[in-house]
Biopython code that builds the backbone (N, CA, C, O; Angstrom):
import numpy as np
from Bio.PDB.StructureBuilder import StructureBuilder

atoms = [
    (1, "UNK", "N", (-83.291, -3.537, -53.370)),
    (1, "UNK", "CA", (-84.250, -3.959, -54.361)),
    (1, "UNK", "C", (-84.216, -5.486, -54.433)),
    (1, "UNK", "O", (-83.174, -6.136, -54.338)),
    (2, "UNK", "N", (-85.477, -6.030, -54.615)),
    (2, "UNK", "CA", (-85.030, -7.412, -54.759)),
    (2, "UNK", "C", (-84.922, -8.244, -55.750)),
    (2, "UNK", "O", (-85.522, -7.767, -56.714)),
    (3, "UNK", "N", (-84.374, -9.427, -56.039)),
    (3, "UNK", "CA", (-83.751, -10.035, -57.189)),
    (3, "UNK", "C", (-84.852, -9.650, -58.416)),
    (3, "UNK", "O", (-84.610, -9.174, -59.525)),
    (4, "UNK", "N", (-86.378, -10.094, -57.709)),
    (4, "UNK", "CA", (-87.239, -10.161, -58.836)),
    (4, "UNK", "C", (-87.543, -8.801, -59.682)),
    (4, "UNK", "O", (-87.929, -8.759, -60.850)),
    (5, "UNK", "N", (-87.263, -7.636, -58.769)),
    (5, "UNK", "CA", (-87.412, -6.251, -59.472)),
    (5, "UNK", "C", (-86.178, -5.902, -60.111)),
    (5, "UNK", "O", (-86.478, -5.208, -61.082)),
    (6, "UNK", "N", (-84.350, -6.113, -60.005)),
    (6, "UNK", "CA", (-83.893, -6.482, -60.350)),
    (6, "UNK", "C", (-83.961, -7.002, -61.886)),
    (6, "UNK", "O", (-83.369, -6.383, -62.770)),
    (7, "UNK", "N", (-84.453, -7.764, -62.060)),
    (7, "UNK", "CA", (-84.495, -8.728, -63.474)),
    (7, "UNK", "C", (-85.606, -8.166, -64.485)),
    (7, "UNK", "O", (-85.603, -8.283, -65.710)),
    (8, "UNK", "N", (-86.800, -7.366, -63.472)),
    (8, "UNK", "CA", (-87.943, -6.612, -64.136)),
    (8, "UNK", "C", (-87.266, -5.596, -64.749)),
    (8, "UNK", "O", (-87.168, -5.506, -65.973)),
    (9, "UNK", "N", (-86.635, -4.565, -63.703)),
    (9, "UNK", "CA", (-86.128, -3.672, -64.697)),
    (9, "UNK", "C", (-85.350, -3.519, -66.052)),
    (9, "UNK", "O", (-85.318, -2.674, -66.947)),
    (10, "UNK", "N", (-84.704, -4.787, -65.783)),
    (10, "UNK", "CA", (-83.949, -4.815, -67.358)),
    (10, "UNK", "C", (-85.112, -4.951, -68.194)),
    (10, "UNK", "O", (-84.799, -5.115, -69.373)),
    (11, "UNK", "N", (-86.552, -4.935, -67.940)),
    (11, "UNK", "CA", (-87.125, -4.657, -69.213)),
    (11, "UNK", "C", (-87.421, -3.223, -69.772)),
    (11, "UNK", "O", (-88.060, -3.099, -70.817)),
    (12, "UNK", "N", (-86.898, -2.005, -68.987)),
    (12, "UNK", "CA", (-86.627, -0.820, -69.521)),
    (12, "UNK", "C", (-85.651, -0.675, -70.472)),
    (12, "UNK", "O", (-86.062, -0.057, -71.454)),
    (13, "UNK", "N", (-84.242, -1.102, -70.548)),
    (13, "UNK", "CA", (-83.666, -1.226, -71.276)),
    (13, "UNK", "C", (-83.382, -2.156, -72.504)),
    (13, "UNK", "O", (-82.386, -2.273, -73.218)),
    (14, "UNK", "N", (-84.626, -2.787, -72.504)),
    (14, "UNK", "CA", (-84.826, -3.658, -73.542)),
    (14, "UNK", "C", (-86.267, -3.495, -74.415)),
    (14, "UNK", "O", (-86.644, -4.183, -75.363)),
    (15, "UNK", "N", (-86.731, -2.708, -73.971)),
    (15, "UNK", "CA", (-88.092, -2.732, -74.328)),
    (15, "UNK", "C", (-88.388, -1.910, -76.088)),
    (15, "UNK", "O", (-89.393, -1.989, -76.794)),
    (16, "UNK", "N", (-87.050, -1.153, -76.349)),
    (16, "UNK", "CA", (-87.208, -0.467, -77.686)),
    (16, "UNK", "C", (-86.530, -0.707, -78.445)),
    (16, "UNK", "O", (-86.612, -0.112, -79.520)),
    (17, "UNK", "N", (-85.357, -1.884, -78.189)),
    (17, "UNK", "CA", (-84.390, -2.821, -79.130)),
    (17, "UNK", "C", (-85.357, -3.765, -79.254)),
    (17, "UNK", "O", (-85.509, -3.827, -80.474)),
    (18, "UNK", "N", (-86.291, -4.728, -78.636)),
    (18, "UNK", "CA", (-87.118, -5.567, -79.090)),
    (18, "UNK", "C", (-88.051, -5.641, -79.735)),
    (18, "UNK", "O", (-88.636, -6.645, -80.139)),
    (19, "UNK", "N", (-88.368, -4.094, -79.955)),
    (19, "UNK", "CA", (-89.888, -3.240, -80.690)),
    (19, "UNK", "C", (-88.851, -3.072, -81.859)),
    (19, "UNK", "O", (-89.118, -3.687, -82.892)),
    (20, "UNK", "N", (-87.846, -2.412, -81.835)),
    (20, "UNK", "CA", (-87.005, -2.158, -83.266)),
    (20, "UNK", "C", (-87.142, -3.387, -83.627)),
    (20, "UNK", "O", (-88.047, -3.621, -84.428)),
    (21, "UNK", "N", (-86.429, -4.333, -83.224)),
    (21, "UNK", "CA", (-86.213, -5.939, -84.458)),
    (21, "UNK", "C", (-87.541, -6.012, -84.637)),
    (21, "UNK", "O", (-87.804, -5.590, -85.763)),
    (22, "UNK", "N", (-88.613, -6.392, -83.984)),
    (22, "UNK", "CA", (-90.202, -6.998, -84.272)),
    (22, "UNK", "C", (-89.972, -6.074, -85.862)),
    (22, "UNK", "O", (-89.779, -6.824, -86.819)),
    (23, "UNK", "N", (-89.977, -5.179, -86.054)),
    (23, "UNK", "CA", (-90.380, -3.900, -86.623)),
    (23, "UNK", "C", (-89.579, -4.135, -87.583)),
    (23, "UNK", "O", (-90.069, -4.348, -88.692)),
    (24, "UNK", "N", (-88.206, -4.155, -87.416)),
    (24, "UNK", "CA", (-87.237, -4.381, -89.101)),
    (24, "UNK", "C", (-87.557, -5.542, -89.314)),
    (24, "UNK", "O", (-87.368, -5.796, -90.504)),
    (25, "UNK", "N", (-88.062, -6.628, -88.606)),
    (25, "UNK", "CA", (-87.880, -8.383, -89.193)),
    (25, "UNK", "C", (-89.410, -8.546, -89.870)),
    (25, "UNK", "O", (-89.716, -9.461, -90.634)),
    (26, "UNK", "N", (-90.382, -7.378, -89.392)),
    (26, "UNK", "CA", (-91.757, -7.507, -90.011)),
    (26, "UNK", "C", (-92.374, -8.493, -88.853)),
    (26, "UNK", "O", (-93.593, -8.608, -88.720)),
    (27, "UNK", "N", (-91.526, -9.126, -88.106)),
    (27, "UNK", "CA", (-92.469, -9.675, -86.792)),
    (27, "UNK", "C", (-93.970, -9.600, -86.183)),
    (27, "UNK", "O", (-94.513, -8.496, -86.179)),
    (28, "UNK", "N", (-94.494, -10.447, -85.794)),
    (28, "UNK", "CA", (-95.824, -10.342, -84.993)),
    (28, "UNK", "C", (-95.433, -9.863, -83.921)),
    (28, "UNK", "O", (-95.812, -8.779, -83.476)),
    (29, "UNK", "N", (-94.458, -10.782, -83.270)),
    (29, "UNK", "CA", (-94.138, -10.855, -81.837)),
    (29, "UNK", "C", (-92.401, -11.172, -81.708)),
    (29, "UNK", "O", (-91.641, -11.816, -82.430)),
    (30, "UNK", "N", (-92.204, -10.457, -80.536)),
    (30, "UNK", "CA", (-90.947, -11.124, -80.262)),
    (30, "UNK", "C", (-90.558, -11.122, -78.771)),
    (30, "UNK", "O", (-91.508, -10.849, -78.037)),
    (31, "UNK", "N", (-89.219, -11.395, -78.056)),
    (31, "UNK", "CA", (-89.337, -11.757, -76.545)),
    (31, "UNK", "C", (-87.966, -11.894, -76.147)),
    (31, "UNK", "O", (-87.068, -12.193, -76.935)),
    (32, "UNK", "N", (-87.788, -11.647, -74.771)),
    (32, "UNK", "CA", (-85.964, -11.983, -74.506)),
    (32, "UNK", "C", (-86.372, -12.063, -72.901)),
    (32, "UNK", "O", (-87.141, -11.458, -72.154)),
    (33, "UNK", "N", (-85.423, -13.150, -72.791)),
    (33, "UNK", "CA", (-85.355, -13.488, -71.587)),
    (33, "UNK", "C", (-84.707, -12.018, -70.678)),
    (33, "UNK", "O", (-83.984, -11.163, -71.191)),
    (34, "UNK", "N", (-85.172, -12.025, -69.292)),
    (34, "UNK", "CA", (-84.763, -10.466, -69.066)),
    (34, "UNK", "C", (-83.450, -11.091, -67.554)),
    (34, "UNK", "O", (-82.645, -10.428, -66.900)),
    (35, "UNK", "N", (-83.832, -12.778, -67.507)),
    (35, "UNK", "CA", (-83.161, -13.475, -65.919)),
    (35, "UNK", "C", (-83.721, -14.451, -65.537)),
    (35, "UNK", "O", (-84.937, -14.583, -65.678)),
    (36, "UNK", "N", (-82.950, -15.362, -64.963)),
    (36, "UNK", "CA", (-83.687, -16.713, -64.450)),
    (36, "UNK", "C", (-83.845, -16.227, -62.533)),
    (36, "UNK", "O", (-82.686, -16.133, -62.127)),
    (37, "UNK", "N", (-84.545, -16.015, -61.713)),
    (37, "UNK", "CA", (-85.142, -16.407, -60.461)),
    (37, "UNK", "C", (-84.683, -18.028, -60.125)),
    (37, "UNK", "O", (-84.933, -18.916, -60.940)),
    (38, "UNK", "N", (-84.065, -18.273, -58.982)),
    (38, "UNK", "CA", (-83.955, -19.258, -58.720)),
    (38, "UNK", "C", (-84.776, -19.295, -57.077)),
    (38, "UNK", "O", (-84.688, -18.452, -56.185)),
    (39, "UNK", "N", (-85.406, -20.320, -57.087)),
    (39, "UNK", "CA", (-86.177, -21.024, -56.177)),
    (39, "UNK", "C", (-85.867, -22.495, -55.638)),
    (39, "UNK", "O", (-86.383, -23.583, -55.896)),
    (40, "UNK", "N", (-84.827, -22.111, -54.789)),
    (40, "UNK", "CA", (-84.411, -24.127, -54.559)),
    (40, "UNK", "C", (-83.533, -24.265, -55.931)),
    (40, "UNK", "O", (-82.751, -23.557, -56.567)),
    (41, "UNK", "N", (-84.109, -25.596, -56.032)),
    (41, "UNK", "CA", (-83.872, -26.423, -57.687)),
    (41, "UNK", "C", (-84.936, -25.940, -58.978)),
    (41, "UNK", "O", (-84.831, -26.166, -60.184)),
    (42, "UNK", "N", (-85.698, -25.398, -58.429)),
    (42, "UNK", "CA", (-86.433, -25.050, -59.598)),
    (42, "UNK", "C", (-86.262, -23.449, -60.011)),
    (42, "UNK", "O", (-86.351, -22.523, -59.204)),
    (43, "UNK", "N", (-85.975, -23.299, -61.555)),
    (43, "UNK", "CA", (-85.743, -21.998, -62.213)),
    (43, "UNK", "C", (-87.273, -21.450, -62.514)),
    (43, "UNK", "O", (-88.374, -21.979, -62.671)),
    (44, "UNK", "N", (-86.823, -20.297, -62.509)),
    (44, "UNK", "CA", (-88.532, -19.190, -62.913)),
    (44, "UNK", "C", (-87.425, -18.008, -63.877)),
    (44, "UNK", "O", (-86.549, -17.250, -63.461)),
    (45, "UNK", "N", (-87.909, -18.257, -65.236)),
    (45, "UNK", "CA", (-87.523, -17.219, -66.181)),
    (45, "UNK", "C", (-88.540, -16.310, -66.380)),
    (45, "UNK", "O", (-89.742, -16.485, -66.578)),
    (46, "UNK", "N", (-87.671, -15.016, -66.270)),
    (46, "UNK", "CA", (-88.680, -13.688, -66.629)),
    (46, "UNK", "C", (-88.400, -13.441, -67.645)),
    (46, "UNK", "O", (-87.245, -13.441, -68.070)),
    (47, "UNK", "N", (-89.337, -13.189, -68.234)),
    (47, "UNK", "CA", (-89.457, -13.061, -69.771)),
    (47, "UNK", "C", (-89.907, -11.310, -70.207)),
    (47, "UNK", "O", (-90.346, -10.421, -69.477)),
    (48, "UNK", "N", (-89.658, -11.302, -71.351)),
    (48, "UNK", "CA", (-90.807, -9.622, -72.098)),
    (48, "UNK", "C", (-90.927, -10.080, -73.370)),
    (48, "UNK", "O", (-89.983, -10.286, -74.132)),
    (49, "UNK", "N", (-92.093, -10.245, -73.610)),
    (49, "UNK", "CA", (-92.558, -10.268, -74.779)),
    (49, "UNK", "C", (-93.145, -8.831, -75.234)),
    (49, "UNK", "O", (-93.229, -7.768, -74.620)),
    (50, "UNK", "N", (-93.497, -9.184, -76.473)),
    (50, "UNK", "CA", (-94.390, -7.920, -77.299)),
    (50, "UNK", "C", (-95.271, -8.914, -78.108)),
    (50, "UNK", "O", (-94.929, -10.081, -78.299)),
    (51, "UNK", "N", (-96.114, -8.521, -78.446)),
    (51, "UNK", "CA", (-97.032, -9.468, -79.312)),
    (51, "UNK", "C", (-98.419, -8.340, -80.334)),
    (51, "UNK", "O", (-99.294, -7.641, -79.821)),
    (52, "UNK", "N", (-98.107, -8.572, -82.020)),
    (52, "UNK", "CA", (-99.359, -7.735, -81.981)),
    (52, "UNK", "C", (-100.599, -8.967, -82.687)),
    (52, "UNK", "O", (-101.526, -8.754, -83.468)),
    (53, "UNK", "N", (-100.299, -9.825, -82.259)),
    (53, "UNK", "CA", (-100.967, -10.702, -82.468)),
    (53, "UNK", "C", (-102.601, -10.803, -81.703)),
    (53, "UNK", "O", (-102.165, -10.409, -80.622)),
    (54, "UNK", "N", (-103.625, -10.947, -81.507)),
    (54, "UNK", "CA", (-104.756, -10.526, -80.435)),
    (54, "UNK", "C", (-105.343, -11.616, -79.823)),
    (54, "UNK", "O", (-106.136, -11.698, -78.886)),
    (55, "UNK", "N", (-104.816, -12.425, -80.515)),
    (55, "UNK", "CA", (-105.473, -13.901, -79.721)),
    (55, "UNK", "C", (-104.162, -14.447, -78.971)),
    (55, "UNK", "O", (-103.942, -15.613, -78.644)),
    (56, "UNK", "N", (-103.411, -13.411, -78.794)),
    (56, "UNK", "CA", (-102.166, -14.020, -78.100)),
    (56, "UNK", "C", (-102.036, -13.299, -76.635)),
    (56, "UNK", "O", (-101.249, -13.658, -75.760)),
    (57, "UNK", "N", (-103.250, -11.874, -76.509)),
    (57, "UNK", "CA", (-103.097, -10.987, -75.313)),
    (57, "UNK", "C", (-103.649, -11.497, -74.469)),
    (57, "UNK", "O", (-104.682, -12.141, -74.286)),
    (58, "UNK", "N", (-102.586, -11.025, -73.792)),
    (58, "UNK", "CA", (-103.022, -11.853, -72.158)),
    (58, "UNK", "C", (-104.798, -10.723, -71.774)),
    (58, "UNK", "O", (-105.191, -9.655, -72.243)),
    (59, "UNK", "N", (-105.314, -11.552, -70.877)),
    (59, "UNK", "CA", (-106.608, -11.068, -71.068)),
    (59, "UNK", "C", (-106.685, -10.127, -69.318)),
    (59, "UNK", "O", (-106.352, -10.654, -68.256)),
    (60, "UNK", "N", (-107.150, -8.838, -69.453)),
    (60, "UNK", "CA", (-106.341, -8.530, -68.047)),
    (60, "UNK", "C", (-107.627, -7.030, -67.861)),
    (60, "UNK", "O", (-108.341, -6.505, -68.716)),
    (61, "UNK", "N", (-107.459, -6.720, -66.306)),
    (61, "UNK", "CA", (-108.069, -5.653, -66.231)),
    (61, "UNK", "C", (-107.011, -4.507, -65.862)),
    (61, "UNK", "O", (-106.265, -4.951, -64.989)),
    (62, "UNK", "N", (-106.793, -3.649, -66.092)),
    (62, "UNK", "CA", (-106.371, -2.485, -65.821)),
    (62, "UNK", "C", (-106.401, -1.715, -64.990)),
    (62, "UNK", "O", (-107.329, -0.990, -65.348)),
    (63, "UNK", "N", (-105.969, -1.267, -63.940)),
    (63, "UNK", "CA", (-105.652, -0.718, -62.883)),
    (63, "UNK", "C", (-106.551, 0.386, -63.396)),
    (63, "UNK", "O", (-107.725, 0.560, -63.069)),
    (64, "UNK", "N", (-105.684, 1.268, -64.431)),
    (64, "UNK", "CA", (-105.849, 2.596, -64.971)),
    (64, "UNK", "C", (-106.156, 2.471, -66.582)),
    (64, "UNK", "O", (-105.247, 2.538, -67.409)),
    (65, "UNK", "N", (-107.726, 2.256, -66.983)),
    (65, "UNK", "CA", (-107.723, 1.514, -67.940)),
    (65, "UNK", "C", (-106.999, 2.713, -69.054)),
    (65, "UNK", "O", (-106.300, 2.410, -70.021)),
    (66, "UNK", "N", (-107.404, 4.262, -68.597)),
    (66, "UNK", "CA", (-106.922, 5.179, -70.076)),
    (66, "UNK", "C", (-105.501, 5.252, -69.875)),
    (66, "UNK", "O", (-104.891, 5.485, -70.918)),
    (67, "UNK", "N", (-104.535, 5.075, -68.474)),
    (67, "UNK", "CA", (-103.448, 5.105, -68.917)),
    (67, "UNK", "C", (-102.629, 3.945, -69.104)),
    (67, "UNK", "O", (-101.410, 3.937, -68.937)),
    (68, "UNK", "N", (-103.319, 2.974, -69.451)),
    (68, "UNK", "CA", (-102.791, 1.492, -70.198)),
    (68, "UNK", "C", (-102.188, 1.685, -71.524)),
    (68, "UNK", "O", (-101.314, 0.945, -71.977)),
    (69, "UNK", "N", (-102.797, 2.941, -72.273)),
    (69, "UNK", "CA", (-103.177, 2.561, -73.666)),
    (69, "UNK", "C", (-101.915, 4.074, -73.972)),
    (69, "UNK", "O", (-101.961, 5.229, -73.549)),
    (70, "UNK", "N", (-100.944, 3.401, -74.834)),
    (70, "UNK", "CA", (-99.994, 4.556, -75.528)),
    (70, "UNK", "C", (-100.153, 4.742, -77.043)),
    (70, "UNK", "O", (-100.933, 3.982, -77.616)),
    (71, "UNK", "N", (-99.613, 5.507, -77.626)),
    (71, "UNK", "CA", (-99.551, 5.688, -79.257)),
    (71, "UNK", "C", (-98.115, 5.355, -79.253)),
    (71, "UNK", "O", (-97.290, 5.864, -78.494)),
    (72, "UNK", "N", (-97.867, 4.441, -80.177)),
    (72, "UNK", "CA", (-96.377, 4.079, -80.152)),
    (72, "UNK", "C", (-95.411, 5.226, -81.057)),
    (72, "UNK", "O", (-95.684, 5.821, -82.099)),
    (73, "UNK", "N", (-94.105, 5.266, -80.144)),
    (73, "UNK", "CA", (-93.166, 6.381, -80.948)),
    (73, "UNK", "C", (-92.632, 5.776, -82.366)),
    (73, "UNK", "O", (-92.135, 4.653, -82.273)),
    (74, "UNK", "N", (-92.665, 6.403, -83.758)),
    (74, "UNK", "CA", (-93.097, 5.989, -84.465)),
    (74, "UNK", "C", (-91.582, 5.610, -84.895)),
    (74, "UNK", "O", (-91.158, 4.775, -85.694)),
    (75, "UNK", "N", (-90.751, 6.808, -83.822)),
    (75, "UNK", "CA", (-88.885, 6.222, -84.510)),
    (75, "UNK", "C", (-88.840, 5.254, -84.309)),
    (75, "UNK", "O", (-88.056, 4.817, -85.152)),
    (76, "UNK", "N", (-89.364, 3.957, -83.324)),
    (76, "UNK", "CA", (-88.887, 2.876, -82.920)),
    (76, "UNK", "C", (-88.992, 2.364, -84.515)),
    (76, "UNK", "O", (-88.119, 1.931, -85.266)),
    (77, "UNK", "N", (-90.323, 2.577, -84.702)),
    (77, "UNK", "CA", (-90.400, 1.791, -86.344)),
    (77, "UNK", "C", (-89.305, 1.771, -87.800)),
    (77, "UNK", "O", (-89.127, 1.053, -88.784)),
    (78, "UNK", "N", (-88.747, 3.027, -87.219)),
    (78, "UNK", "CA", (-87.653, 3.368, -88.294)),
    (78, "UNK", "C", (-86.167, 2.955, -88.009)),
    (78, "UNK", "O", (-85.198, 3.289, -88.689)),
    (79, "UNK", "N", (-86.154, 2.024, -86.675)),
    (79, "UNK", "CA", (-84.648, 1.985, -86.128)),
    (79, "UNK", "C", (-84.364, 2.647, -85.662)),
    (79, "UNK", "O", (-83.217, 2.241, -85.475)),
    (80, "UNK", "N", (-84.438, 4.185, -84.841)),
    (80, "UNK", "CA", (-83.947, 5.109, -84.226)),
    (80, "UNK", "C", (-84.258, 4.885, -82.558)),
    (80, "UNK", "O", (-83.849, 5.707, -81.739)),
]
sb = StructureBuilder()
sb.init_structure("model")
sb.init_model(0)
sb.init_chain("A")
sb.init_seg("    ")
for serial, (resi, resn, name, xyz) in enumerate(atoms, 1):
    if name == "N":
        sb.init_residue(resn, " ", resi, " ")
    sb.init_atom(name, np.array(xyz, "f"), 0.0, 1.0, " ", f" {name:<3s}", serial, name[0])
structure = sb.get_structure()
């Protein structure tokens, strides 16, 4: 696998601790670095955000536009 998928995947395991805090802190948005990519001298940080902010979404087309779209699990909201 390579470094960059690597550093992607840790956004599976981060993706419902970062929805919990947004959620207990009352947050818009929140984000965690997931790894820095190194290139030479120059760093490339991968990031995950969440955002429910709308002027903040990245503006994008969809592969699969109906399976883009989830109903969020509602335990995340409760801390579970």
């Amino acid at each position: 696998m390579s470094a960059a998928k690597e550093l992607a995947a840790k956004a599976v395991e981060n993706i419902e601790p970062l929805l919990q805090d947004m959620f207990s802190g009352g947050y818009q948005y929140n984000e965690v670095s997931l790894g820095v990519l190194l290139d030479g001298q120059r760093e490339i940080q991968v990031q995950l955000k969440v955002t429910a902010i709308e002027t903040n979404f990245i503006e994008t087309d969809y592969s699969d536009w109906d399976d883009s779209f989830k109903s969020l699990d509602q335990e995340l909201k409760r801390g579970r």
